[in-house]
C-alpha positions, 0 to 999 in steps of 0.5 A: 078437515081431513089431511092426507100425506104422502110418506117418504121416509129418511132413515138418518138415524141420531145424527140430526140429517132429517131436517137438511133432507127435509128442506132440500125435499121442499126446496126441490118441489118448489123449484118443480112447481109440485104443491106438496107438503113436507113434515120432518119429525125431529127430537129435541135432542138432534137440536143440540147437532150443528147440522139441524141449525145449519139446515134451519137457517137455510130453510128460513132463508129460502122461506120454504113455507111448504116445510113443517117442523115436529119437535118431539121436545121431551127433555131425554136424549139417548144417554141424559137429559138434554139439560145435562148433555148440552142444556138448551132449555126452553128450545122455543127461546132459541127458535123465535130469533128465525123468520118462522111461524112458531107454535108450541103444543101439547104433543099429546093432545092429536085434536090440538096437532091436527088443528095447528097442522091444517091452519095454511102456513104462510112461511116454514114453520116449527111446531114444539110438541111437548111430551112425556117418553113412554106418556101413557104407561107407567113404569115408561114414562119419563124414563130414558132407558126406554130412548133405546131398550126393546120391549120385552113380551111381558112389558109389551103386554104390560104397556099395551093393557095401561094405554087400553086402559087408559 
């Protein structure tokens, strides 16, 4: 099957403001009768923001079933790991008390991805994605300096040989 998305994008940042304007993106098509679609991409991280919970709540209580939730579920954040800065390790167990459909995948697995995201989902649902930062290139992988370091050209290069390679 294929998907198609229309793209709006929401420059938030750190701070864990996505999911709110995702869910109110949701909740205003569903008052407009626009069958659309909305995905938000968060990190595990933002789920240590009190606003990312406040916007849970308020999308699982409108039962916004047109609403997906990516959760890039890495283990770093930008300055730790998320069980060093405010542990809320597996997030999946604090997530299964909210009237959703909760999947957890490999993040790196996009036949897997594809599949759980064309499944009709009949309430708002969150998809954990399992992942290793910098999956793919060795010297990236697990490494929380690369949450914000630029590239330089010879490590670009370098990365880009190993995921061809790969």
């Amino acid at each position: 099957m294929l998907l198609s998305f229309s793209t709006i994008r929401f420059a938030t940042g750190s701070l864990g403001h996505g999911l709110s304007l995702a869910a109110g993106t949701a909740l205003a098509f569903r008052l407009k009768n626009v069958d659309s679609r909305v995905v938000c991409l968060t990190s595990d991280g933002e789920w240590q923001e009190g606003s990312t919970w406040e916007a849970l709540i308020f999308a699982s209580h409108h039962r916004l079933s047109n609403l997906t939730v990516l959760v890039d579920h890495n283990g770093l954040q930008g300055f730790g790991s998320t069980d060093e800065i405010a542990s809320m390790s597996p997030l999946w167990n604090k997530l299964t008390g909210f009237d959703i459909d909760l999947e957890i995948i490999d993040g790196h697995d996009a036949t897997a991805l594809r599949e759980t995201l064309a499944r009709p989902a009949g309430r708002l649902r969150v998809i954990v994605l399992r992942t290793i930062k910098g999956h793919g290139v060795s010297f990236m992988a697990n490494r929380m300096e690369w949450h914000y370091l630029p590239l330089k050209e010879d490590k670009y290069r370098a990365a880009i040989a190993e995921i061809e390679s790969g």
